[in-house]
PADO-950752 format. One record per residue (C-alpha): x, z, y. Coordinates in steps of 0.5 Angstrom, whole numbers, plus 500, padded with zeros to 3 digits. Last residue first. Layout:
residues N
XZY ...
This chain:
residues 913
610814650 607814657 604808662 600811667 597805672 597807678 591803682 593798688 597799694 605800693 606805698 606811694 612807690 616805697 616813698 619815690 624809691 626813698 628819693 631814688 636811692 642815690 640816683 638809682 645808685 649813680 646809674 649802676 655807678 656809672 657803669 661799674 667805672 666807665 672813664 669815658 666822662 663819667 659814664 656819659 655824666 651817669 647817663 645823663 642823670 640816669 636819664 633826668 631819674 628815668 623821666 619821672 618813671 614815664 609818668 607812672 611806670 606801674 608806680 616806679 615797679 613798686 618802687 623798685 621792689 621796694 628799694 631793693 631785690 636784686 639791685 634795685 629791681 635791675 635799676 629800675 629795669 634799665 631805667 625803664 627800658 631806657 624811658 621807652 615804654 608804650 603799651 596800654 598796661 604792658 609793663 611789668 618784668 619779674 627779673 627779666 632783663 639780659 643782666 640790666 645790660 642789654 644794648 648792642 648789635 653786631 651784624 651776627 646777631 641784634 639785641 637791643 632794649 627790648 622793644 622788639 629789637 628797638 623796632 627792628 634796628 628801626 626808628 626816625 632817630 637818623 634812620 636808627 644811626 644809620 642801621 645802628 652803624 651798619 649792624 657794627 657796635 657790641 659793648 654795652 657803652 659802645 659811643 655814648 651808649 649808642 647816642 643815648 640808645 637812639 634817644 631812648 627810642 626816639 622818646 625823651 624831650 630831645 634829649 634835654 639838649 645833651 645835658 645843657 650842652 655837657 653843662 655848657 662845656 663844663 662852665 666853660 672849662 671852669 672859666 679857663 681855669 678860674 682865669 679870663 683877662 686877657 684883652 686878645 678875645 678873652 676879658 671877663 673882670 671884675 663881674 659877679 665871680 663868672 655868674 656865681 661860678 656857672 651856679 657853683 660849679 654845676 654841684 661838681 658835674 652833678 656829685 656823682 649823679 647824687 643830688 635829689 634836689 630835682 636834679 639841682 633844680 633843673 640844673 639851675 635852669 639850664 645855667 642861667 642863660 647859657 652862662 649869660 650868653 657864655 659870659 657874654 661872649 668871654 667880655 664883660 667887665 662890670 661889678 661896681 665896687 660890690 663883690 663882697 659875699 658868699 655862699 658856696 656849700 658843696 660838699 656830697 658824695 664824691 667817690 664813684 667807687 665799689 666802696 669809697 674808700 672804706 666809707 660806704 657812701 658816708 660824705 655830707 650830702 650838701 649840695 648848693 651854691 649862691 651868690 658867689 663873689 668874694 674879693 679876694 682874687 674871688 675867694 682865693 680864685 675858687 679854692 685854688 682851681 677847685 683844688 687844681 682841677 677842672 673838665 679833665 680834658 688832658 688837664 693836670 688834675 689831681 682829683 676832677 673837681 672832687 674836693 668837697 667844700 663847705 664854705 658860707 660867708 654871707 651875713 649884713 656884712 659881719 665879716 672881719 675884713 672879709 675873713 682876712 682876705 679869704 685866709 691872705 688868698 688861701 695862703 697865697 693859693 697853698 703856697 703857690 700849689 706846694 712851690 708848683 708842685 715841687 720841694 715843700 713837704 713833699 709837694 704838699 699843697 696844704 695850709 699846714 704852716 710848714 707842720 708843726 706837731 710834734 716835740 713843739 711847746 704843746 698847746 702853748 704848754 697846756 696844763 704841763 703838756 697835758 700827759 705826755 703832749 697827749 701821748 706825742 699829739 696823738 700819732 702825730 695827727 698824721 703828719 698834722 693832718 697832711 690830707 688831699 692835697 688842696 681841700 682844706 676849708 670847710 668854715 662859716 665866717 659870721 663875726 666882726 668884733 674883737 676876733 682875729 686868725 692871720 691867714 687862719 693860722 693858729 690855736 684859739 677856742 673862745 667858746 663856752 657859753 651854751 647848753 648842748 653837749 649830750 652827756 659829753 657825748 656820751 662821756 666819750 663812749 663811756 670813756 673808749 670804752 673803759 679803755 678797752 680796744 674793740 673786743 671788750 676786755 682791760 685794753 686787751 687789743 692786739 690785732 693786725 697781720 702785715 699791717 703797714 699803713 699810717 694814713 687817713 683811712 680806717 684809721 688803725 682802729 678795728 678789731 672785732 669778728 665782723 667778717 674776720 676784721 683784725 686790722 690795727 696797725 701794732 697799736 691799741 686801737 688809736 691808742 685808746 681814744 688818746 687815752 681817753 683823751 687823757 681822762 678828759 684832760 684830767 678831768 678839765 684839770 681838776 675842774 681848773 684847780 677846782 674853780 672855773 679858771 680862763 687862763 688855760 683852765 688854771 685859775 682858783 683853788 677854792 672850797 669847790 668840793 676841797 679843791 675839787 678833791 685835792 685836784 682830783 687826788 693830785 691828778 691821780 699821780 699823774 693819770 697813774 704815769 699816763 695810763 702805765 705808759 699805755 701799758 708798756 707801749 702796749 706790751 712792747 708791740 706799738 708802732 714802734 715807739 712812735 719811730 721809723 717802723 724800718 718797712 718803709 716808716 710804715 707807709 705813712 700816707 704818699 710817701 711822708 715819712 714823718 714819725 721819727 720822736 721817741 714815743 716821749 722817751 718811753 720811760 719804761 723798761 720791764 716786759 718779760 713775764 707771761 707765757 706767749 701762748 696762742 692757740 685758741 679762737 671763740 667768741 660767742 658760747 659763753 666764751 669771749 676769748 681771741 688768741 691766736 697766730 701770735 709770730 712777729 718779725 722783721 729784720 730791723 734792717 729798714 724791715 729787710 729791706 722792705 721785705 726784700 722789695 716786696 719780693 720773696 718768691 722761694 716755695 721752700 717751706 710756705 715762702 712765697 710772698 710779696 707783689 701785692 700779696 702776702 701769704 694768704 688769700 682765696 685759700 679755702 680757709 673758712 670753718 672750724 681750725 686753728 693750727 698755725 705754725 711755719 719754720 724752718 723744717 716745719 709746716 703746720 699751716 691751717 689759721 681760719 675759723 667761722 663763727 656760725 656765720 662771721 667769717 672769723 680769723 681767716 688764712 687771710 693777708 699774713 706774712 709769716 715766713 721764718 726759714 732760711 732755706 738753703 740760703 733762700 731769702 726766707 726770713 720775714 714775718 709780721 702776723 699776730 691776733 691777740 685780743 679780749 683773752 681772759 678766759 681760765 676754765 679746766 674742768 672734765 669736760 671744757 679744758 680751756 685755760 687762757 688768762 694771761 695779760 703781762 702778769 696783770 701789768 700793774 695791777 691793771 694800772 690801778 685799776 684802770 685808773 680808778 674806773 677813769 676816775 669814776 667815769 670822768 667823775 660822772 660825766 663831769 656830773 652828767 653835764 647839765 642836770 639841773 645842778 642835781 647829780 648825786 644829790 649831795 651824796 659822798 660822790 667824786 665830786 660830781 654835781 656842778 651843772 654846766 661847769 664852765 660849759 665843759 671847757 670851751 666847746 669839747 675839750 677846747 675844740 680836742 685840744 685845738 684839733 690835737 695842737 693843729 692851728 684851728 680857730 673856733 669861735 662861737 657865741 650864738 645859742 642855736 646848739 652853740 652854732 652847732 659846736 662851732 660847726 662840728 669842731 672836729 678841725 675847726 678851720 678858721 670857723 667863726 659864729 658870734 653874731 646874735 643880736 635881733 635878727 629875726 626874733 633873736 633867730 626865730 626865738 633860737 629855733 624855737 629854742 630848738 625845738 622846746 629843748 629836744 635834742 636837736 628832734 633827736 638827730 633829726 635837722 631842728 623841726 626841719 629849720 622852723 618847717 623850712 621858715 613856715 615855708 618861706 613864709 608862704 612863698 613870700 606871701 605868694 610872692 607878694 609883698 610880705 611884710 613891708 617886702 621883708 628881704 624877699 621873706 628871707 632874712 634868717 642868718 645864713 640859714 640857720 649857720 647852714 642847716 645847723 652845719 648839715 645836721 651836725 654832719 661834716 667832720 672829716 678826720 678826728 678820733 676823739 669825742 666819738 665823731 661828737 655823736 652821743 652813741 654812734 649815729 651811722 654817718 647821721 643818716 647821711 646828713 638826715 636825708 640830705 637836710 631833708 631834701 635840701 629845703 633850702 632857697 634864695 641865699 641860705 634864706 637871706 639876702 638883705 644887704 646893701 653896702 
């Protein structure tokens, strides 16, 4: 059929849309991220650009109304300020702006199809598409996830301006006012409940008596700070020996204090002194311990056996108070009553074991239950046990409010019944939103002085020492937190019909009407969310499992529908990548059988191409692999791709690596009947055609250098994805593999032939660095070399980018320059030397500096970032970690360069080779 393209399919203002997508990562307040604790959403500002975009013709699509390319072009423009009118983070707040945005829409489209995501998770794609007021469907076969898209899409809308019903005044809360009265109960009822289970469990929470003068003065603690230990092997010995990461409890300036060791006969204590440990480390290291008392080698091995024994232990190294003064550290006291029983069958379930991300069933923590210390299991039952019997109160109260009891929530209910139930399940997120900092994983961060949630990364590991939050203080793990951060976002949730929110496969996921599929798939391997999301299905299936009982009808999550290449979980490789592929295969052949085909297909995907794979040239991977031959075995073709800065760049594992920074946003649409068969020489000629250009455009986006050699993928996909069929010489027919190694082959072609448009001298040092890095080279070969660039060793001495001694030559590295370099008004500056000195402006003295030094380069600064970008893919490609990542941040920061150079005063001086 013919269709018109549409903006998604021709241009994206990308720059913007990158800028705030990264800056989202640091919105808090409001954010849905802070709904509930959800792996890898991608940015709302991302998502709104993309569903926007994909529906909106493009101005080539409307030749009666603008038939020439300069009226095209125009429009185009008006369009992207109608789209970066609605990207800020606040400018989405803004009623007018978005229903301008809504108006182009209805404008333009006329009736607005329903948006559907077969993979929710977080729900960040339905939830924008309910912002520019389409009808939204989101599918996730995850309980947790289905739990949290129904919470956050569905549920609220039902009720959008009813005033809250746990106030005696009638304008309380206006019916203008959107969400803020279901924000209101949450938080009164949330304020209840804590009061009640405080009194409780108050014995079991001591205040610290601290003796200030001549008064003693009793603290609430907001944290308890312990250390596993172990018996020492030895038998002579057989003391308790803590294992603990750092003698440090608090790095922060003006806070600092660490643990000092007391050493016993069998047995190690803590005194807490002022200032930092002078030990680099503490007990526990990679390979195990020692023991304080006898010096004895305790193995890794050891440990781990004697925790599948049931043999290790806890010891309180301190407890952590708020004092007029700051947070202050004190001795710890285990003088509270012994924790009574409790019905904790529901944490009773093993928790998965799989290898690769739950470490802690290794070291004998096998079951839910004992992930927790016998105190927080205890008070986090005490939640769920008052949230049952303050259900009958709400729902008394709604009941009476709404003079109706009416359907339950699940079969669609809008009257108090339901209402009674939406708070509950509110309050029993929040308690979901509590557990995930009050375990026995979570770290004690001493540089920021706070405890952090166990997820820091997307596993259940073992903490040797961790911290016990007081869910009834604030230092991180409070439950009264946890509610206003979640009414936040209710607060903020933007106006809409409720969603339809269904729970199952994505293979087999069905709408009545043809919708617009915009999805982020999984990304093979990376992730087994439903191991994981485990640790929050058993509390929320204690408190919602009656409310919900297809929700919640397993004892934990399911897992072999998952769709993920988990050879753990399905026995080989070759078994996880088969199921992995044919599910992905029966998803993309579902989507285009209930695609609305005047829309492309739009999928976010950011699995580095280079991860997991199994290919001695590391040009391809098998997630990219999967992906791309499910799309296109399916029938997809790809007609357009772009980068879409998604990632957080200090996420924790990211930190001192070159980790992926943005999605890729493949476009897709049926691959039409008369697609061609070429042979593998035309799809070279056609790749080498189109390929150049389109790097050009991806450099000047502003891509990161990590992210070139993935971005490159789906402009050399495109081209192989339009024919039926590329045949190799012997009639085969080619692969996604084969076709993938192409494309990278032509990208490194691409690469090297735009050398020739930098300066002899920076084409020297390209060809020097490709072979040594910054390593020295021998005089004879730079000699060579030097002819053959029509330059001398002496020459690319004095233009400062070499240093030649003892017949050894190498480059300077940016810790050779000067700090307080300029160029030389008049006198030529190699694009290198250029680099070399942006990228030392950079890091030593930031973005201003830099941009101040860019603007004195004038013209020859503009090649730097085409050089960066070069040398990044060279770095990439030798395995030279530190080195790429210098050229990556110039990459990264250079748009804000750019901004600091305008503002730099003064006259530009033009600087050219």
């Amino acid at each position: 059929m013919t269709y018109k393209k549409k903006l998604i399919e021709v241009a994206l203002p990308l720059q913007i849309i990158n800028t705030e997508s990264a800056r989202e990562k640091n919105i808090r307040h409001g954010h849905p991220s802070t709904f509930h604790l959800w792996w890898a959403r991608r940015p709302l500002a991302a998502c709104r650009a993309v569903i926007w975009a994909s529906l909106i013709d493009d101005p080539s699509s409307q030749p009666e109304k603008f038939p020439s390319a300069g009226e095209q072009e125009n429009e185009r423009k008006r369009l992207f300020s109608v789209l970066e009118s609605i990207i800020h983070w606040d400018d989405a707040h803004n009623p007018s702006r978005i229903q301008s945005a809504k108006e182009e829409l209805k404008a333009l489209v006329g009736e607005l199809p329903p948006i559907l995501d077969p993979f929710t998770g977080g729900g960040t794609i339905p939830y924008e598409a309910q912002r520019l007021g389409l009808k939204a469907v989101a599918n996730d076969l995850n309980p947790v996830a289905c739990l949290i898209n129904k919470a956050m899409l569905d549920f609220p809308h039902r009720f959008e301006g009813v005033r809250a019903i746990s106030s005696d005044n009638e304008n309380s809360v206006l019916s203008n006012q959107g969400f803020l009265g279901i924000s209101e109960d949450v938080k009164h009822y949330a304020r209840v409940l804590k009061d009640r289970v405080y009194a409780k469990v108050k014995d079991y929470y001591p205040s610290v008596k601290v003796v200030k003068g001549k008064n003693t003065v009793e603290l609430f603690p907001a944290a308890w700070l312990w250390a596993r230990t172990v018996t020492c092997p030895n038998p002579a010995c057989r003391a308790t020996t803590p294992l603990l990461k750092s003698f440090n409890i608090s790095t922060k300036r003006s806070t600092e204090h660490h643990l000092h060791p007391i050493i016993k006969k069998r047995s190690v204590e803590f005194e807490i002194k002022k200032g930092k440990s002078r030990a680099t480390q503490g007990t526990m290291g990679r390979a195990g311990t020692s023991c304080l008392v006898c010096g004895e080698s305790i193995s890794l091995e050891y440990i781990r056996a004697e925790g599948q024994a049931k043999r290790l232990g806890t010891y309180g190294t301190a407890v952590v108070v708020d004092t007029a003064d700051g947070r202050g550290f004190f001795s710890f006291s285990n003088d509270y009553p012994t924790i009574p029983e409790v019905d904790l069958s529901f944490l009773e379930p093993d928790l998965s074991t799989h290898p690769q991300y739950m470490s802690a069933p290794r070291y004998g923590y096998t079951r839910h239950v004992d992930l927790y210390t016998k105190r927080q299991a205890f008070t986090l039952a005490m939640f769920c046990q008052e949230l049952e019997s303050l259900f009958e109160e709400i729902k008394a109260n709604a009941i009476k409010e709404f003079k109706s009891i009416g359907e339950p929530l699940r079969l669609g209910g809008a009257g108090g019944l339901a209402y009674s139930e939406m708070i509950k399940v509110f309050l029993a997120i929040s308690i979901d939103k509590t557990v995930a900092r009050n375990n026995a994983l979570c770290p004690w961060e001493a540089p920021m002085n706070r405890l952090a949630h166990a997820f820091g990364m997307q596993t259940v590991s073992i903490k040797w020492d961790f911290a016990e939050a007081n869910p009834f203080a604030g230092a991180g793990g409070d439950f009264l937190g946890a509610v206003n951060s979640l009414c936040e976002v209710i607060e903020a949730i933007p106006s809409a019909p409720p969603a339809e929110v269904l729970n199952g496969s994505a293979t087999t996921v069905k709408f009545s009407s043809p919708v617009v599929v915009c999805t982020d798939p999984p990304y093979y391997d990376n992730v087994p969310y439903a191991d994981l999301s485990d640790i929050f299905y058993v509390w929320l299936r204690r408190n919602l499992k009656s409310e919900f009982p297809e929700v919640f009808k397993t004892l934990l999550a399911p897992k072999s529908e998952e769709l993920v290449a988990d050879q753990y979980r399905h026995g080989s490789r070759s078994e996880a990548k088969s199921f992995f592929e044919e599910g992905l295969k029966q998803t993309f052949a579902n989507i285009l059988n209930i695609q609305d085909r005047r829309f492309p297909i739009t999928v976010f995907y950011a699995f580095k191409q280079s991860e997991g794979s199994e290919d001695d040239d590391g040009t391809a991977s098998t997630g990219w692999e999967t992906v791309l031959e499910g799309m296109i075995s399916s029938g997809l073709m790809i007609c357009g791709t772009w980068p879409i800065r998604t990632e957080q760049p200090k996420r924790l594992r990211d930190r001192l690596s070159n980790a992926l920074a943005s999605s890729i946003v493949l476009v897709c649409r049926p691959r039409p009947d008369s697609a061609l068969t070429v042979s593998r020489r035309q799809f070279v000629q056609q790749l080498k055609a189109e390929l150049p250009g389109a790097i050009r455009n991806l450099l000047t986006s502003g891509i990161a250098a990590v992210d070139l050699q993935q971005s490159a993928i789906g402009p050399g996909i495109s081209v192989f994805s339009r024919y039926a069929k590329v045949l190799e010489a012997d009639d085969s027919t080619m692969s996604v593999h084969s076709a993938l190694v192409v494309i990278n082959q032509v990208l490194d072609e691409v690469l090297a032939q735009a050398d020739s448009n930098f300066d002899s001298i920076t084409r020297w040092a390209i060809a020097w660095f490709e072979q040594y890095g910054f390593d020295a080279g021998p005089f004879g070969e730079a000699n060579t070399l030097s002819q053959a660039k029509n330059v001398s060793v002496a020459g690319l001495t004095n233009s400062g980018i070499v240093t030649a001694r003892a017949g050894r030559v190498s480059l300077i590295k940016k810790d050779g320059l000067e700090d307080d370099w300029t160029p030389v008004e008049g006198t030529p500056v190699p694009v290198w030397l250029a680099t070399m000195h942006l990228i030392h402006a950079l890091e030593i003295s930031g973005e201003s500096a830099a941009g101040g030094l860019l603007r004195l380069l004038g013209a020859t600064g503009s090649a730097c970032i085409e050089l960066a970008y070069r040398c990044y893919a060279l770095c990439e490609k030798k395995g030279w970690a530190q080195e790429a990542i210098l050229f990556n941040n110039l990459v990264t920061s250079w748009s804000e360069i750019q901004k600091q150079a305008l503002n730099h005063q003064g006259t530009q001086t033009i600087l050219e080779i």
